[in-house]
N, CA, C and O atoms as a GROMACS GRO file, in nm:
protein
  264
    1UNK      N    1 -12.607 -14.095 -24.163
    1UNK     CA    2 -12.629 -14.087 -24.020
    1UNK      C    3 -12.779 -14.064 -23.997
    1UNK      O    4 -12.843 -13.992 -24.073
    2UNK      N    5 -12.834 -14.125 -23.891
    2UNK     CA    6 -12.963 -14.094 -23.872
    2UNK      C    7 -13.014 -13.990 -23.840
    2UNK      O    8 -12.929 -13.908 -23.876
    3UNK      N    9 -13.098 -13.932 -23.796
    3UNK     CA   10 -13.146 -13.838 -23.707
    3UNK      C   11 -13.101 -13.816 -23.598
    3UNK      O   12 -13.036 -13.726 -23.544
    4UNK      N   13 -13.162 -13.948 -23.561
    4UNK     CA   14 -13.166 -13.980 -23.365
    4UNK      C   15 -13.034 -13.948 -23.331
    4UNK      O   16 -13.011 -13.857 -23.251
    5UNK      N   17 -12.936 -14.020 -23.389
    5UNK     CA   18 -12.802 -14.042 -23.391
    5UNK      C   19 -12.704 -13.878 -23.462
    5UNK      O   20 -12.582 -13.865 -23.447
    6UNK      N   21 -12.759 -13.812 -23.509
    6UNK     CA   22 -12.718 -13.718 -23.559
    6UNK      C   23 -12.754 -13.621 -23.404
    6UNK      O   24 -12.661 -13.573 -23.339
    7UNK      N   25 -12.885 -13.605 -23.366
    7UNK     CA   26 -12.885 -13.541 -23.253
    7UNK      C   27 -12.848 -13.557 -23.098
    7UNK      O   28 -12.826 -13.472 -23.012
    8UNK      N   29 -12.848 -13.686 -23.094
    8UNK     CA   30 -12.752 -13.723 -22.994
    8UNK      C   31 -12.641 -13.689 -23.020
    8UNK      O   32 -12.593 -13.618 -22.932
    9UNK      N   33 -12.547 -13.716 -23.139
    9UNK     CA   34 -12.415 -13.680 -23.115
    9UNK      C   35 -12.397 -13.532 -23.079
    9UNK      O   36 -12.331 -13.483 -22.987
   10UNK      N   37 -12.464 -13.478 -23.162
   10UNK     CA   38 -12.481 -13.295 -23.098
   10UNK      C   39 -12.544 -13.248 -22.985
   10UNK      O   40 -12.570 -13.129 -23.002
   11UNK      N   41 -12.578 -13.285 -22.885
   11UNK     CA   42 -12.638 -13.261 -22.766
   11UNK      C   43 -12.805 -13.236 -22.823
   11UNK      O   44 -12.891 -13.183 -22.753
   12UNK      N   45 -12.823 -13.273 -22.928
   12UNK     CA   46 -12.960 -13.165 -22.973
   12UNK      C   47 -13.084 -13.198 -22.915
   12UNK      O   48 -13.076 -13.320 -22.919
   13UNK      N   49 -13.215 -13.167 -22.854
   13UNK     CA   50 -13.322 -13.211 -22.818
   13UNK      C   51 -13.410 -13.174 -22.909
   13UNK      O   52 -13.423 -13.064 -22.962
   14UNK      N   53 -13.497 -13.318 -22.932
   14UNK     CA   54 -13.587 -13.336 -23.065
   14UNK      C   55 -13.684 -13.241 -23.073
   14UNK      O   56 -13.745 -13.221 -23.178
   15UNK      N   57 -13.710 -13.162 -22.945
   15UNK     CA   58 -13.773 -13.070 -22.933
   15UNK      C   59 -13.738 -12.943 -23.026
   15UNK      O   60 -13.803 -12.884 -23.113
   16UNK      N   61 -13.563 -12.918 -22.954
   16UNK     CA   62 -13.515 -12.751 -23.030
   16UNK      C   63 -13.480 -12.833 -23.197
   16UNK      O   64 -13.495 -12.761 -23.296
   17UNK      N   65 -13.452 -12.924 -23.211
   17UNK     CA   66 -13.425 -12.905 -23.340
   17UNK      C   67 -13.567 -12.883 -23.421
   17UNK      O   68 -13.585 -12.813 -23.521
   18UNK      N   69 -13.655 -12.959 -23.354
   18UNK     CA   70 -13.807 -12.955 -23.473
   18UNK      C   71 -13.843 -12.776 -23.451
   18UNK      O   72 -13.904 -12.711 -23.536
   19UNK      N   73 -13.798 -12.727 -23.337
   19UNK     CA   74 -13.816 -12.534 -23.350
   19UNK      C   75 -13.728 -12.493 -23.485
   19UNK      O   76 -13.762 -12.436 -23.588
   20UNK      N   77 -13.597 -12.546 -23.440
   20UNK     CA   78 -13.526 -12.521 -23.559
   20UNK      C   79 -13.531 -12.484 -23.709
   20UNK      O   80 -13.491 -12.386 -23.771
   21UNK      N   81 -13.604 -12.613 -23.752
   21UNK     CA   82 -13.631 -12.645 -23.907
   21UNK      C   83 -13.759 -12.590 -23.918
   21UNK      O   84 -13.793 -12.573 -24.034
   22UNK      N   85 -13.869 -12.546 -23.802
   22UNK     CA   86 -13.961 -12.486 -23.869
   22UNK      C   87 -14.121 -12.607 -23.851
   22UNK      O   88 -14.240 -12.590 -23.877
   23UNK      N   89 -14.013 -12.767 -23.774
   23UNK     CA   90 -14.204 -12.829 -23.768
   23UNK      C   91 -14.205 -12.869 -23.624
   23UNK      O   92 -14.126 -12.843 -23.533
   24UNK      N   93 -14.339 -12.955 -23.628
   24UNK     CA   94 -14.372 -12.964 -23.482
   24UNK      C   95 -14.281 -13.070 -23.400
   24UNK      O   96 -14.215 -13.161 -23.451
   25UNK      N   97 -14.293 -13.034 -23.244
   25UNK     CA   98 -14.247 -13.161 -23.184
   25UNK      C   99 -14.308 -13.307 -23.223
   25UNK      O  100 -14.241 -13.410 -23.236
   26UNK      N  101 -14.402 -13.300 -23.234
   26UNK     CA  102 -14.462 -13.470 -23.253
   26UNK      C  103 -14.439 -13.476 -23.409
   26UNK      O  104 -14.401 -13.591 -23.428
   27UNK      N  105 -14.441 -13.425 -23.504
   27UNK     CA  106 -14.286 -13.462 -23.625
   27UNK      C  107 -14.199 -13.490 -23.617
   27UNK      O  108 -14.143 -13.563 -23.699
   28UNK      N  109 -14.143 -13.439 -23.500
   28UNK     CA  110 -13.962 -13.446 -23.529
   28UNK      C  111 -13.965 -13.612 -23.422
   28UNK      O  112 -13.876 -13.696 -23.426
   29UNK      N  113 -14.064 -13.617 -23.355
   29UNK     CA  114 -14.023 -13.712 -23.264
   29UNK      C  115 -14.085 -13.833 -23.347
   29UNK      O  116 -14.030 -13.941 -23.324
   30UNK      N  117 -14.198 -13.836 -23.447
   30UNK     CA  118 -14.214 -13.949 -23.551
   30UNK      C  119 -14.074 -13.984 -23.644
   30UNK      O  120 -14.008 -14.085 -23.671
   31UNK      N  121 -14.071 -13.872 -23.668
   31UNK     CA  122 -13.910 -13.863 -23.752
   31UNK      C  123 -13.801 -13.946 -23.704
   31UNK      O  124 -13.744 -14.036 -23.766
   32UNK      N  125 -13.781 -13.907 -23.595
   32UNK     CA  126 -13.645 -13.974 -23.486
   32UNK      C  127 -13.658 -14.095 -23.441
   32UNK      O  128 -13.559 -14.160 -23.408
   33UNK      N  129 -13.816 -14.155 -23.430
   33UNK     CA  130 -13.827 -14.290 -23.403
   33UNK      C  131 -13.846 -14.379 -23.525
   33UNK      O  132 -13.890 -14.491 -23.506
   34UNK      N  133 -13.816 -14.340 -23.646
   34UNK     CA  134 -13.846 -14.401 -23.805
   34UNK      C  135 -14.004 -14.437 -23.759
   34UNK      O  136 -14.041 -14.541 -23.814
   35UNK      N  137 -14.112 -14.373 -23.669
   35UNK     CA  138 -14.285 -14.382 -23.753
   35UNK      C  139 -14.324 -14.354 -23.862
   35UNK      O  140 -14.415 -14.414 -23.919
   36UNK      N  141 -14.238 -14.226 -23.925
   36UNK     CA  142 -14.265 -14.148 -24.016
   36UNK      C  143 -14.173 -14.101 -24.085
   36UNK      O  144 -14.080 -14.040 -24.032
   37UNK      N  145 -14.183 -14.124 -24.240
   37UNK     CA  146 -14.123 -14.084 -24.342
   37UNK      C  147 -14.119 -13.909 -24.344
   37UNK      O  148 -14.235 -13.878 -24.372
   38UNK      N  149 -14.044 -13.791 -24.327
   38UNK     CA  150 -14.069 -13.700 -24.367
   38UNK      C  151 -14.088 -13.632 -24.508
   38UNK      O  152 -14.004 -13.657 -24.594
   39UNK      N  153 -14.175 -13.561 -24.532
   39UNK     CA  154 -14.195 -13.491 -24.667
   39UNK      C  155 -14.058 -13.430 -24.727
   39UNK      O  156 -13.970 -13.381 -24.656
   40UNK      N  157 -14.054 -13.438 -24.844
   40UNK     CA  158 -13.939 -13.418 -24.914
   40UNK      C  159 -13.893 -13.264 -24.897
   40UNK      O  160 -13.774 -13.247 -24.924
   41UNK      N  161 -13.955 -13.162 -24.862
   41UNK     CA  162 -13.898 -13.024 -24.801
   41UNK      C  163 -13.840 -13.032 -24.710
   41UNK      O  164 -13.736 -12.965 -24.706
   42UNK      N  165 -13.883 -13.133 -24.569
   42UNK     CA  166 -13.882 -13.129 -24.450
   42UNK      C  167 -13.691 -13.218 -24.467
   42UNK      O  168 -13.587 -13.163 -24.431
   43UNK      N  169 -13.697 -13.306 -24.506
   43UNK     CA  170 -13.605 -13.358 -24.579
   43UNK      C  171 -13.492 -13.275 -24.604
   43UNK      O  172 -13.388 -13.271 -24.538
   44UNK      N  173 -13.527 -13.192 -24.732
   44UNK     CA  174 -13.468 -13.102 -24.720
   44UNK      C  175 -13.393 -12.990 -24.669
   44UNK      O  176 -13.279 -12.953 -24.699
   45UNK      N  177 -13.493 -12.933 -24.573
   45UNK     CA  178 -13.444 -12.841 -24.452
   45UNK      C  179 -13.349 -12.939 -24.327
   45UNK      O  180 -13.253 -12.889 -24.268
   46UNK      N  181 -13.376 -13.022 -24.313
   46UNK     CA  182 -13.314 -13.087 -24.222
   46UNK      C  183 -13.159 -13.144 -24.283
   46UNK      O  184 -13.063 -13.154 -24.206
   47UNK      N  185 -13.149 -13.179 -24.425
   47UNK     CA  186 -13.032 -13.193 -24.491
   47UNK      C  187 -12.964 -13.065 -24.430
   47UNK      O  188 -12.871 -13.052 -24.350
   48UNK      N  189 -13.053 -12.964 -24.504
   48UNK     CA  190 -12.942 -12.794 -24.477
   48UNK      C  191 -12.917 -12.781 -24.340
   48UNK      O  192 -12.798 -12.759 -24.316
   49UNK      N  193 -13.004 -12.789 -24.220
   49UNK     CA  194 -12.956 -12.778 -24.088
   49UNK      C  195 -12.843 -12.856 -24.019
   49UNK      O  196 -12.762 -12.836 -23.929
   50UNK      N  197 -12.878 -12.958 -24.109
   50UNK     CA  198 -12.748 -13.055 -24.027
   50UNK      C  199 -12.610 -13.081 -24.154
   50UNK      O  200 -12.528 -13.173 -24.156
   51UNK      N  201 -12.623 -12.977 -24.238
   51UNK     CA  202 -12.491 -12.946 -24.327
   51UNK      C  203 -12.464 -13.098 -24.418
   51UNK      O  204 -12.366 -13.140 -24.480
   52UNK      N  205 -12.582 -13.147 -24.396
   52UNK     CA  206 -12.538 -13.297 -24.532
   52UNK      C  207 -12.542 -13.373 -24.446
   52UNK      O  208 -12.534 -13.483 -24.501
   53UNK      N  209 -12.550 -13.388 -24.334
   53UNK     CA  210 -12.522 -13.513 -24.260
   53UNK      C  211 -12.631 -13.591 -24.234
   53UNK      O  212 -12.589 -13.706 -24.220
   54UNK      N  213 -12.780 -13.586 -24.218
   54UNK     CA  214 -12.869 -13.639 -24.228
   54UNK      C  215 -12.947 -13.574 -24.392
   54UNK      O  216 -12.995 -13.463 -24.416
   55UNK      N  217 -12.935 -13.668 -24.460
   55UNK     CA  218 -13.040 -13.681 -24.606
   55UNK      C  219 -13.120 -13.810 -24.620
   55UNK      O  220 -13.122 -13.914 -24.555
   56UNK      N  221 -13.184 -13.768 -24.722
   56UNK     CA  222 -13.324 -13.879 -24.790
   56UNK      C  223 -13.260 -14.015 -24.740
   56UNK      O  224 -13.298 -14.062 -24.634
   57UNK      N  225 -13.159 -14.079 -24.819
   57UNK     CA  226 -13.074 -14.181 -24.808
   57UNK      C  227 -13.089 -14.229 -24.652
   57UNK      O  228 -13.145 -14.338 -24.639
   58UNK      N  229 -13.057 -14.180 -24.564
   58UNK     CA  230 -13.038 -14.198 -24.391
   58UNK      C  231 -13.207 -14.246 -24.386
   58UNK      O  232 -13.225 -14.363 -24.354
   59UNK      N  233 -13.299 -14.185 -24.406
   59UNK     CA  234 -13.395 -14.186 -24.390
   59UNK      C  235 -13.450 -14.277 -24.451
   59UNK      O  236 -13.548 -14.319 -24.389
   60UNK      N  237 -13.422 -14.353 -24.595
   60UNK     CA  238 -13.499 -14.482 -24.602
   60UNK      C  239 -13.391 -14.563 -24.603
   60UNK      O  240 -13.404 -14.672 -24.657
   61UNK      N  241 -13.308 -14.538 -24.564
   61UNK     CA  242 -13.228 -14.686 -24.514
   61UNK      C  243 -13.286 -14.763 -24.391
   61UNK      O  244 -13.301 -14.882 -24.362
   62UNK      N  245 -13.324 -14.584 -24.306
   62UNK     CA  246 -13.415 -14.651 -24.138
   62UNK      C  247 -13.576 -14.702 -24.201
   62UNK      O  248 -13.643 -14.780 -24.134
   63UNK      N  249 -13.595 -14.682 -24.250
   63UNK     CA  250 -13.702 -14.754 -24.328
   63UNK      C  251 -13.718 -14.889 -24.366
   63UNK      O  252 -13.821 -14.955 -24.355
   64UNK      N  253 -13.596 -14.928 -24.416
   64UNK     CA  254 -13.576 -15.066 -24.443
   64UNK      C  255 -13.547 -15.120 -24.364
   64UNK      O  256 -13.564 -15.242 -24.374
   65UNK      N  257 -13.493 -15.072 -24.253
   65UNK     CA  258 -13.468 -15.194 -24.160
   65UNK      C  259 -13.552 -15.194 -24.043
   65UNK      O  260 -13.516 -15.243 -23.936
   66UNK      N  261 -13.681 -15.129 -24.066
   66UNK     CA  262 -13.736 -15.134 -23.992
   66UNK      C  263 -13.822 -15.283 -24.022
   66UNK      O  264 -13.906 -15.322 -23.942
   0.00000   0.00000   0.00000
């Protein structure tokens, strides 16, 4: 599942989740629009916040089809 799509389904705003995990809004919103690959921690933390449902995998799949 993507991001975008992971936080939409949860009501989440790209805003509170990037408070969430600890980075900035203009990260989380590179993140959510596939501009930007996140760093493999960030990755990480965001795996654990969203319980497995967004990982690495989600993230360069939106890569490729970009």
């Amino acid at each position: 599942m993507t991001l975008k799509d992971y936080l939409k389904k949860h009501g989440i705003r790209p805003e509170d989740f990037a408070a969430q995990v600890g980075y900035s809004r203009g990260a989380m919103l590179k993140w959510v629009s596939g501009e930007r690959f996140p760093r493999p921690e960030a990755i990480s933390r965001i795996a654990q916040e969203t319980n497995g449902k967004v990982t690495a995998n989600d993230f360069a799949s939106q890569q490729v089809q970009r």
